[in-house]
PDB file of N, CA, C and O in Angstrom:
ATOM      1  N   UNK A   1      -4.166   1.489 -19.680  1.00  0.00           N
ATOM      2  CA  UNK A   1      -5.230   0.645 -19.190  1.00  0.00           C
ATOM      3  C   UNK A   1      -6.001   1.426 -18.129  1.00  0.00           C
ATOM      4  O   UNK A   1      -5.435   2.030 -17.217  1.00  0.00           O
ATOM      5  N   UNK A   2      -7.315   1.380 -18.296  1.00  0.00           N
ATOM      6  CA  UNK A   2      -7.954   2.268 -17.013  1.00  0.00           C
ATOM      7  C   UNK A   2      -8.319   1.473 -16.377  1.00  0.00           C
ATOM      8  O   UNK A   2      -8.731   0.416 -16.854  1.00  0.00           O
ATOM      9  N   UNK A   3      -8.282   1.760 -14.893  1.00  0.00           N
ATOM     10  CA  UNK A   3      -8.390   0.668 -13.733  1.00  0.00           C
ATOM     11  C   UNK A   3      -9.116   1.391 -12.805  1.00  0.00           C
ATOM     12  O   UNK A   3      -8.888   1.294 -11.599  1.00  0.00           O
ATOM     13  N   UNK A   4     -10.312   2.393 -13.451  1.00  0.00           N
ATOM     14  CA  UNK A   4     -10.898   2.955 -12.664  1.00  0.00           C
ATOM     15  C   UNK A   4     -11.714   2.231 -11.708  1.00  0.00           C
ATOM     16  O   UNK A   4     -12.041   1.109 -12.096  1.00  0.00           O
ATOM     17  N   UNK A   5     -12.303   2.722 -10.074  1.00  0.00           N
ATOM     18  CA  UNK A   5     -13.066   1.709  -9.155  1.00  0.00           C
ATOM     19  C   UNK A   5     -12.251   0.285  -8.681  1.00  0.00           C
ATOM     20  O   UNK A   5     -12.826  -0.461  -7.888  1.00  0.00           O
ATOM     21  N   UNK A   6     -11.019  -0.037  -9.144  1.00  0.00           N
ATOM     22  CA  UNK A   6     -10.232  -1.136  -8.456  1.00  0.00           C
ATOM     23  C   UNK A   6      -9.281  -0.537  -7.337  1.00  0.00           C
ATOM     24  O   UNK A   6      -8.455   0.343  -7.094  1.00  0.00           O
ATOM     25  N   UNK A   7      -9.919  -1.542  -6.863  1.00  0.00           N
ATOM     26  CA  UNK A   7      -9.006  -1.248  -5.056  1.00  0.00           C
ATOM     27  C   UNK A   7      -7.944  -2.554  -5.081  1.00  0.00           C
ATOM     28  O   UNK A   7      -8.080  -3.762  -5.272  1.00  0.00           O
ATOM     29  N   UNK A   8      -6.651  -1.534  -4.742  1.00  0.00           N
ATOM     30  CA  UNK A   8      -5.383  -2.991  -4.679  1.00  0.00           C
ATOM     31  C   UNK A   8      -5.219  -2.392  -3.128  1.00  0.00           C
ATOM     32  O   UNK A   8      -5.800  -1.471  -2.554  1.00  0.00           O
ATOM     33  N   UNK A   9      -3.899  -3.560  -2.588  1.00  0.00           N
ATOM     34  CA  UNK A   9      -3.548  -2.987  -1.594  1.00  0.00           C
ATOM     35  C   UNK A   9      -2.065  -3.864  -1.649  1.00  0.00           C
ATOM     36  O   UNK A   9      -1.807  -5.054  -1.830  1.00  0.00           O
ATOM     37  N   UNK A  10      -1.213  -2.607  -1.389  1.00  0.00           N
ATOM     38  CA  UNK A  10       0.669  -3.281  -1.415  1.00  0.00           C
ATOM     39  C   UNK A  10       0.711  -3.039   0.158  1.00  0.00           C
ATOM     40  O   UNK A  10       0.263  -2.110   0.830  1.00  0.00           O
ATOM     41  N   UNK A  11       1.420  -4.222   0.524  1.00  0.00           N
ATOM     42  CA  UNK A  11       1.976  -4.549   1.610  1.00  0.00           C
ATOM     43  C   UNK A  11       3.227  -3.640   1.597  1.00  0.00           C
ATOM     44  O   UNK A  11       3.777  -3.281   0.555  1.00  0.00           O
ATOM     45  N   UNK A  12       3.674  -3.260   2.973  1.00  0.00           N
ATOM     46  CA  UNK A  12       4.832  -2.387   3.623  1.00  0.00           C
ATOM     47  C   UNK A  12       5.053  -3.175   4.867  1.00  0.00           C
ATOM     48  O   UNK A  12       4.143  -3.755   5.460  1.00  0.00           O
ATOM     49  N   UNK A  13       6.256  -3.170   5.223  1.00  0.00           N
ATOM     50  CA  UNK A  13       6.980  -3.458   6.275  1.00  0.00           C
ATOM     51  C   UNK A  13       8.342  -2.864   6.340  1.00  0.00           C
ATOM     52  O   UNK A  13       8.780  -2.136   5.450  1.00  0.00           O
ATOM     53  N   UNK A  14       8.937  -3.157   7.305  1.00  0.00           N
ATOM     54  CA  UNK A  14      10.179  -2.595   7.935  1.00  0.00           C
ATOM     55  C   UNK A  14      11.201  -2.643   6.911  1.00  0.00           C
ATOM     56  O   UNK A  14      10.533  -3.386   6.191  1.00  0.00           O
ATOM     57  N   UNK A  15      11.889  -2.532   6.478  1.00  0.00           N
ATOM     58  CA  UNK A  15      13.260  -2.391   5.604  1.00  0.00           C
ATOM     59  C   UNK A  15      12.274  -3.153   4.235  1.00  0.00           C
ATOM     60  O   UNK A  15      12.305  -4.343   3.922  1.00  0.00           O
ATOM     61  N   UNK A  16      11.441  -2.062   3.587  1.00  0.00           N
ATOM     62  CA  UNK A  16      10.745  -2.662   2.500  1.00  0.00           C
ATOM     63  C   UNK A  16      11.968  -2.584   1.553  1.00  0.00           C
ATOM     64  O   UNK A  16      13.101  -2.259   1.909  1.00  0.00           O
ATOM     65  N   UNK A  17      11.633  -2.888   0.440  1.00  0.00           N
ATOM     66  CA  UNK A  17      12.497  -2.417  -0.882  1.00  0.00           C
ATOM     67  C   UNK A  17      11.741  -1.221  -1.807  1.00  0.00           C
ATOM     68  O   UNK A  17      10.708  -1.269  -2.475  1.00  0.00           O
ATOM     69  N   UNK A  18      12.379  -0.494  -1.642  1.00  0.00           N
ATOM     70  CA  UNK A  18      11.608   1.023  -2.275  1.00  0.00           C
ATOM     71  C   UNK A  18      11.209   0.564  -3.234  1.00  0.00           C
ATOM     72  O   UNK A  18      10.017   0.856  -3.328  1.00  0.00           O
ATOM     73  N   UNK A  19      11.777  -0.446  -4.639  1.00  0.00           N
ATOM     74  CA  UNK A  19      11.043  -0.421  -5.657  1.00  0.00           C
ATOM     75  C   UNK A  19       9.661  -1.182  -5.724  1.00  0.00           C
ATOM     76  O   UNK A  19       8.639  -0.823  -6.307  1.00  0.00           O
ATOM     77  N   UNK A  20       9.839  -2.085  -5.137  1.00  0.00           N
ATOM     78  CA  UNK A  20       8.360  -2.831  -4.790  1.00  0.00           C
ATOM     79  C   UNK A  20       7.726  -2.294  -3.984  1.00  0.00           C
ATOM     80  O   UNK A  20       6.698  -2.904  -3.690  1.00  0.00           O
ATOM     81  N   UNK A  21       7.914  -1.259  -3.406  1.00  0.00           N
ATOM     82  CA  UNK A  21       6.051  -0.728  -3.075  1.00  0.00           C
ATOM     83  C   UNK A  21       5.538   0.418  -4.004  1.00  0.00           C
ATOM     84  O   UNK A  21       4.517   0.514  -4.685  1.00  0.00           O
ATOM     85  N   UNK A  22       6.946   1.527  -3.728  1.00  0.00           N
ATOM     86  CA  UNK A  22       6.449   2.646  -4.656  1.00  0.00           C
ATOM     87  C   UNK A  22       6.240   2.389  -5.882  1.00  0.00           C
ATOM     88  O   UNK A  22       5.119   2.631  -6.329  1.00  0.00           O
ATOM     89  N   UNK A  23       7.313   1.803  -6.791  1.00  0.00           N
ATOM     90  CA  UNK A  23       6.854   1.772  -8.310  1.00  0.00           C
ATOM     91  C   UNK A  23       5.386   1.414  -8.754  1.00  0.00           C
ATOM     92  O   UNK A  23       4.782   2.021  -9.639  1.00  0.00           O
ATOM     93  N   UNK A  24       4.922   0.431  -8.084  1.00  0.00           N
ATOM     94  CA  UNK A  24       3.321  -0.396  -7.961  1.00  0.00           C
ATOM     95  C   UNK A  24       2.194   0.696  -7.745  1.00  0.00           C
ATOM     96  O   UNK A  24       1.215   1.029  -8.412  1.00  0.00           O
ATOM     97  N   UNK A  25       2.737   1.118  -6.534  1.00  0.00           N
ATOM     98  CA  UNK A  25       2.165   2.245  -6.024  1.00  0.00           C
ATOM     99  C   UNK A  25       2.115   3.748  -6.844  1.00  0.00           C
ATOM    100  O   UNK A  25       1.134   4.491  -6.889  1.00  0.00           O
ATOM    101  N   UNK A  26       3.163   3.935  -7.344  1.00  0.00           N
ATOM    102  CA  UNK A  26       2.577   5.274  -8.472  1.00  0.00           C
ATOM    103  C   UNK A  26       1.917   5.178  -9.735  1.00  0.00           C
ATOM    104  O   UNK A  26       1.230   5.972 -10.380  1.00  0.00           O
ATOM    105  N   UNK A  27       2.309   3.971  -9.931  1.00  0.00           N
ATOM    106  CA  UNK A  27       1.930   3.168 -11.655  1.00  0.00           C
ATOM    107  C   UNK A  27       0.228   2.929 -11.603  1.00  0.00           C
ATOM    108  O   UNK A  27      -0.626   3.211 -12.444  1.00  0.00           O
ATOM    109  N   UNK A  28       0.099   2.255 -10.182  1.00  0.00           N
ATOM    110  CA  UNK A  28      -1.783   1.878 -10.516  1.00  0.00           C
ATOM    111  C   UNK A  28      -2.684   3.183 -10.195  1.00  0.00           C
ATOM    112  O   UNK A  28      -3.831   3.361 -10.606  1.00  0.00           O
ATOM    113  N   UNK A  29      -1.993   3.992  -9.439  1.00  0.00           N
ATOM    114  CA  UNK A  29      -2.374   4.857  -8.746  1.00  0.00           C
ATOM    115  C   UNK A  29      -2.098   6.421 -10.118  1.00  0.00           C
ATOM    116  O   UNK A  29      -2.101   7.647 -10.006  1.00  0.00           O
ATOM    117  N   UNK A  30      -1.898   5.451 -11.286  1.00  0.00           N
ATOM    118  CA  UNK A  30      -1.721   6.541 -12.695  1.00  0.00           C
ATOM    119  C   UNK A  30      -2.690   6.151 -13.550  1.00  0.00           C
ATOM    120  O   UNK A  30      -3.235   6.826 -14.423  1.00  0.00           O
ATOM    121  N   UNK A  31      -2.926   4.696 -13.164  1.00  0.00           N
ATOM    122  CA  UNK A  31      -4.433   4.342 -13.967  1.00  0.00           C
ATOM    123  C   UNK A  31      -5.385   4.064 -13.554  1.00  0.00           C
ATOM    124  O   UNK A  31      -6.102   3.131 -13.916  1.00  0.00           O
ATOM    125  N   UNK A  32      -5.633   5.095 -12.417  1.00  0.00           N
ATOM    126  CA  UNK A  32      -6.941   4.719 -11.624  1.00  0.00           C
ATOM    127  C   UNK A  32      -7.150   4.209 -10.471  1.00  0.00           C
ATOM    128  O   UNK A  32      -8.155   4.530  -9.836  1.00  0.00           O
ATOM    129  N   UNK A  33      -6.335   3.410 -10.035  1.00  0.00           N
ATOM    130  CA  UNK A  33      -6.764   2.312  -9.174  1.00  0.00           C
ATOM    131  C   UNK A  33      -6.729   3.079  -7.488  1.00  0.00           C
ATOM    132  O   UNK A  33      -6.153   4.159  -7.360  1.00  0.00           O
ATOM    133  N   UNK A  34      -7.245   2.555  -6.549  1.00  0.00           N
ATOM    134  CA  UNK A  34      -7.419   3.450  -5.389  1.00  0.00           C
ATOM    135  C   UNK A  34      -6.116   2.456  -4.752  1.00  0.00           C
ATOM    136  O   UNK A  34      -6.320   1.247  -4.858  1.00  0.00           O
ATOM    137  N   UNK A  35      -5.059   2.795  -4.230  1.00  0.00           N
ATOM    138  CA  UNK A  35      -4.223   2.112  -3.332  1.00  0.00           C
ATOM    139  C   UNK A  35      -4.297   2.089  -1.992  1.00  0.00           C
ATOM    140  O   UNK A  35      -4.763   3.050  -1.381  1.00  0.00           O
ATOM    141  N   UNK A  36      -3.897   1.112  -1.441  1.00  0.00           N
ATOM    142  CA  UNK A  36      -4.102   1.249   0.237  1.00  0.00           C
ATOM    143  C   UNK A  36      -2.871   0.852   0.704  1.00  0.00           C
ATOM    144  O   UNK A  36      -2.516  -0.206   0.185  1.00  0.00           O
ATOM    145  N   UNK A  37      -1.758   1.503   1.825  1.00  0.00           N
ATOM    146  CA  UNK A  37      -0.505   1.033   1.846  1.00  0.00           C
ATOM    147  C   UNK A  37      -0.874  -0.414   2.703  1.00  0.00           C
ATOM    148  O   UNK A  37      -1.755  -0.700   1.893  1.00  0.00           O
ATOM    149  N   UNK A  38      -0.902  -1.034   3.227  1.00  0.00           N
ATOM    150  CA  UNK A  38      -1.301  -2.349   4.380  1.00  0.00           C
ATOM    151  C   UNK A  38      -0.117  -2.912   5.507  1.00  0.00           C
ATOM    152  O   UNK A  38       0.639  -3.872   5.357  1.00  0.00           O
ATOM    153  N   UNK A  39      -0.172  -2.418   6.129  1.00  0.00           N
ATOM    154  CA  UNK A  39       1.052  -3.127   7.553  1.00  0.00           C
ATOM    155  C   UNK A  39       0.666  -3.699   8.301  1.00  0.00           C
ATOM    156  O   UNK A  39      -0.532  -3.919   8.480  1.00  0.00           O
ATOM    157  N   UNK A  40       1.682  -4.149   9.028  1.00  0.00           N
ATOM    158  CA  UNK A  40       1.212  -5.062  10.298  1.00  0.00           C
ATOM    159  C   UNK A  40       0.612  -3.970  11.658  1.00  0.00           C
ATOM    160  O   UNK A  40       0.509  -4.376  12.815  1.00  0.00           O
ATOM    161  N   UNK A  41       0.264  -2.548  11.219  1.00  0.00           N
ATOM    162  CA  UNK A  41      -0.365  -1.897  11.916  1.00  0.00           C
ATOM    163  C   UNK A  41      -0.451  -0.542  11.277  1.00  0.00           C
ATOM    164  O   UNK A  41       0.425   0.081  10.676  1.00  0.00           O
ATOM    165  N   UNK A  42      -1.715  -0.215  11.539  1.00  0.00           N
ATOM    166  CA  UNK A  42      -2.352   0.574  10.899  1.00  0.00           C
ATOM    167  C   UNK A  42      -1.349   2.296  11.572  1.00  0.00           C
ATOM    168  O   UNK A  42      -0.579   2.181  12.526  1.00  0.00           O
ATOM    169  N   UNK A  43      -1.616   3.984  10.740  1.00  0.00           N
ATOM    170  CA  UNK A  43      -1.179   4.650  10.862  1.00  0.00           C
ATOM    171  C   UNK A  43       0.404   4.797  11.689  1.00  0.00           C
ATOM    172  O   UNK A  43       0.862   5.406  12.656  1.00  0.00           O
ATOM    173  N   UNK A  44       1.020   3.547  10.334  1.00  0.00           N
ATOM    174  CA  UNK A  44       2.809   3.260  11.091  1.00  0.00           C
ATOM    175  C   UNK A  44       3.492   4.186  10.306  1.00  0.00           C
ATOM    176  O   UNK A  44       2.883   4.686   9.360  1.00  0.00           O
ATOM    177  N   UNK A  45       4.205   4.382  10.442  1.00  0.00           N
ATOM    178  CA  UNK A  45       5.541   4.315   9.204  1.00  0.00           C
ATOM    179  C   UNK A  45       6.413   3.467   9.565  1.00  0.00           C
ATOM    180  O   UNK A  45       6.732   3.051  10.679  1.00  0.00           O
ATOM    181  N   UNK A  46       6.853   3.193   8.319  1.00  0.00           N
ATOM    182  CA  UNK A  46       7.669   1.745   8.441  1.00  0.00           C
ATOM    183  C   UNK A  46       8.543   2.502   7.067  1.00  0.00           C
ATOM    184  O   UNK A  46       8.047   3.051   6.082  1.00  0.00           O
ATOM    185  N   UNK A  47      10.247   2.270   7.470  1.00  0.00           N
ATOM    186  CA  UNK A  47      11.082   2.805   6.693  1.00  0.00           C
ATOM    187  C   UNK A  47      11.608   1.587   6.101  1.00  0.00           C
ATOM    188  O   UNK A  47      11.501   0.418   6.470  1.00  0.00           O
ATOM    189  N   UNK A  48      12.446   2.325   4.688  1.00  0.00           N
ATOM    190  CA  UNK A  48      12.708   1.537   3.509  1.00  0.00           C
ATOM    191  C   UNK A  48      14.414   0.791   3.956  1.00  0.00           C
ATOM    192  O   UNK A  48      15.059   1.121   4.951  1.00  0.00           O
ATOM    193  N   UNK A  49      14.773  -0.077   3.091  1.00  0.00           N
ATOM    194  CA  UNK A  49      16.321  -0.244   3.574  1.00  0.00           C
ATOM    195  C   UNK A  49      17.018   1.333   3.460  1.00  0.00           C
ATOM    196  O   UNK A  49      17.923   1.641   4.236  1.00  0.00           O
ATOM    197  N   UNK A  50      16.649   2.038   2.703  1.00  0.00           N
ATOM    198  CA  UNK A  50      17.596   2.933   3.100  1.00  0.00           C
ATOM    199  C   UNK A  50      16.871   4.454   3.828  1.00  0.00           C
ATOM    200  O   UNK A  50      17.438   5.516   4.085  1.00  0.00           O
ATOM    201  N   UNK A  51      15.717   4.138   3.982  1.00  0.00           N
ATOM    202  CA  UNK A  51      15.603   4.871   4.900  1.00  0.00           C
ATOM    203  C   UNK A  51      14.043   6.045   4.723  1.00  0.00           C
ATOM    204  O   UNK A  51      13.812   7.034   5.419  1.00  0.00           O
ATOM    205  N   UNK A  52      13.316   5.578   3.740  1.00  0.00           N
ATOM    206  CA  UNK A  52      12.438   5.759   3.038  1.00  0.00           C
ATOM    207  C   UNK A  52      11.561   5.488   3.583  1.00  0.00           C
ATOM    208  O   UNK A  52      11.387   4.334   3.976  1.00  0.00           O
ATOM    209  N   UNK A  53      10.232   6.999   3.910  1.00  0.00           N
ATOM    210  CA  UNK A  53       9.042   6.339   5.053  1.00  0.00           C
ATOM    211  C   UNK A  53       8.035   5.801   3.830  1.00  0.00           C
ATOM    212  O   UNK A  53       8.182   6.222   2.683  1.00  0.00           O
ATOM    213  N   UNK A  54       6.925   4.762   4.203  1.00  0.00           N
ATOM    214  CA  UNK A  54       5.806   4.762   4.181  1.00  0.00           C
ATOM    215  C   UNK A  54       4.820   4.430   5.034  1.00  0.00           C
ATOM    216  O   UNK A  54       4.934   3.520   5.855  1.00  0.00           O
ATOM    217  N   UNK A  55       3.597   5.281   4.870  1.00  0.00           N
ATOM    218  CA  UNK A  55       2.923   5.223   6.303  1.00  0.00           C
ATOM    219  C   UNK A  55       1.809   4.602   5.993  1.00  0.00           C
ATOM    220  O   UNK A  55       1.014   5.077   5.182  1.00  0.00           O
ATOM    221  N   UNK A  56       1.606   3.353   6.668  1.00  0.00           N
ATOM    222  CA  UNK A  56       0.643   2.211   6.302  1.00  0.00           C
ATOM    223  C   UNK A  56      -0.726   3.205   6.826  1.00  0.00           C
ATOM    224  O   UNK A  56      -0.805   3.969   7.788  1.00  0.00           O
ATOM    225  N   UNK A  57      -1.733   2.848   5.778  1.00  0.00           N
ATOM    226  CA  UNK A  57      -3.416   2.967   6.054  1.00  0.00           C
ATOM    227  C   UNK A  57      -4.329   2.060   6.463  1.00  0.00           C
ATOM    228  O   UNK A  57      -5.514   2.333   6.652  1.00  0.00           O
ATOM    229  N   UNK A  58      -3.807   0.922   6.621  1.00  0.00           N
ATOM    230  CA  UNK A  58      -4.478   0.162   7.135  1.00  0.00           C
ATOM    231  C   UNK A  58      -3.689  -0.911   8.299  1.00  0.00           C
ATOM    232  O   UNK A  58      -2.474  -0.880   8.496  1.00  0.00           O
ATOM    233  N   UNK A  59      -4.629  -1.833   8.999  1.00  0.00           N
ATOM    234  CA  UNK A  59      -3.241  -3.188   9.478  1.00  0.00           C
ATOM    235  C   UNK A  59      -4.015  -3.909   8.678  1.00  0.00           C
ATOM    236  O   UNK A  59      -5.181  -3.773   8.306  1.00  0.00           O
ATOM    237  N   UNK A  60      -2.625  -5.240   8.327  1.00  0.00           N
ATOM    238  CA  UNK A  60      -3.082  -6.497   8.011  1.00  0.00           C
ATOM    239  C   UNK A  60      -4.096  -7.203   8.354  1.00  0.00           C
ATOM    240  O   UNK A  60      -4.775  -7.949   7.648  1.00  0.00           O
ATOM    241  N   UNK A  61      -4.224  -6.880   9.817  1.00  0.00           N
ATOM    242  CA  UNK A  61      -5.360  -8.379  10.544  1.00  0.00           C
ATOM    243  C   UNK A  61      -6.704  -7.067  10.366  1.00  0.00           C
ATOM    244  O   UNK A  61      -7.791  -7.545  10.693  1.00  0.00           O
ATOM    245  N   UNK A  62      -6.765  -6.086  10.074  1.00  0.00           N
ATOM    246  CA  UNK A  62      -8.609  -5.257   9.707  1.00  0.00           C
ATOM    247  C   UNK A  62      -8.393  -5.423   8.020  1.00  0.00           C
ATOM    248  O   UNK A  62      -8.666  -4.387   7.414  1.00  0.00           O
ATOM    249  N   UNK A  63      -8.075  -6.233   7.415  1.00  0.00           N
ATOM    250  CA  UNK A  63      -7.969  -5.970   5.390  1.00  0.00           C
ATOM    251  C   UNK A  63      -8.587  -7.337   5.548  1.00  0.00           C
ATOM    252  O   UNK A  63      -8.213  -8.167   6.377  1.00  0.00           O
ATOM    253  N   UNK A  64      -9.681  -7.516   4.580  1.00  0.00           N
ATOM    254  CA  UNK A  64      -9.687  -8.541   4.101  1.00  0.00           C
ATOM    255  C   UNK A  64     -10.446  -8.621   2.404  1.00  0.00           C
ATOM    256  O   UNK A  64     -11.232  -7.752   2.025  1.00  0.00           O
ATOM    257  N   UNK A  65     -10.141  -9.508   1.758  1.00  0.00           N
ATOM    258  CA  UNK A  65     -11.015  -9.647   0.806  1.00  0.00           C
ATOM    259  C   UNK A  65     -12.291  -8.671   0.303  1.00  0.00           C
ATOM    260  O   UNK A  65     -12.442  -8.032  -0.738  1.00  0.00           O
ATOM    261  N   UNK A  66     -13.040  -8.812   1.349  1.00  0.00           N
ATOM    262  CA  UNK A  66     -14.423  -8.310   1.108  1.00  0.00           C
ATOM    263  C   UNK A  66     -14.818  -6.501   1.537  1.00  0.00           C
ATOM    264  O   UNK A  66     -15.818  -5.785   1.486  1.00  0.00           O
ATOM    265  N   UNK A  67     -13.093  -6.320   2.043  1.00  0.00           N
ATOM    266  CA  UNK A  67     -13.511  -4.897   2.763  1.00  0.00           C
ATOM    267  C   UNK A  67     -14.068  -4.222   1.716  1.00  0.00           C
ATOM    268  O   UNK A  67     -13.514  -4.331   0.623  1.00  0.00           O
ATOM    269  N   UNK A  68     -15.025  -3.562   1.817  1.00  0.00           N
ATOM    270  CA  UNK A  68     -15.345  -2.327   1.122  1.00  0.00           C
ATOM    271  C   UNK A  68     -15.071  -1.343   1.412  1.00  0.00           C
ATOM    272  O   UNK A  68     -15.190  -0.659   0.395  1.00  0.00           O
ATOM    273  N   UNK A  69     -14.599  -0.473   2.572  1.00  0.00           N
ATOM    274  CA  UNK A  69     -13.936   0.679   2.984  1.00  0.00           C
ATOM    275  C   UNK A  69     -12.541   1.024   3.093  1.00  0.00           C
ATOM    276  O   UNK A  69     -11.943   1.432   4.089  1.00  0.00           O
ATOM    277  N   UNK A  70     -12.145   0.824   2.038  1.00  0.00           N
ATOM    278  CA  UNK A  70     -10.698   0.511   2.023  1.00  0.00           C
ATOM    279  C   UNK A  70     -10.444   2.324   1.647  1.00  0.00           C
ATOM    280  O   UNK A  70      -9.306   2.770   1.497  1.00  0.00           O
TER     281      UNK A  70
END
């Protein structure tokens, strides 16, 4: 499926579950889609239960709906 020009954005937080962000995250990000990690604060890392960084690009409270600069 090409999902070229769609902007998603997966939520990250503290003891995420590796499979729900990354799997999402390599899969749309194989058909196009632009991903944005999203935390409760922007340039975090926030580790997995076992110990797995991801480093949010955005915060929650600057994302909304209509952003276009994602």
């Amino acid at each position: 499926m090409d999902l070229k020009n769609v902007r998603v954005a997966v939520l990250v937080e503290q003891q995420y579950q590796e499979m729900e962000v990354w799997y999402p995250v390599y899969r749309l990000r194989e058909a196009g889609c632009t991903v944005t990690l999203v935390g409760p604060e922007a340039d975090k890392t926030y580790p997995s239960k076992l110990g797995y960084p991801a480093r949010s690009d955005r915060s929650a409270r600057d994302v909304t709906r209509t952003t276009s600069t994602w």
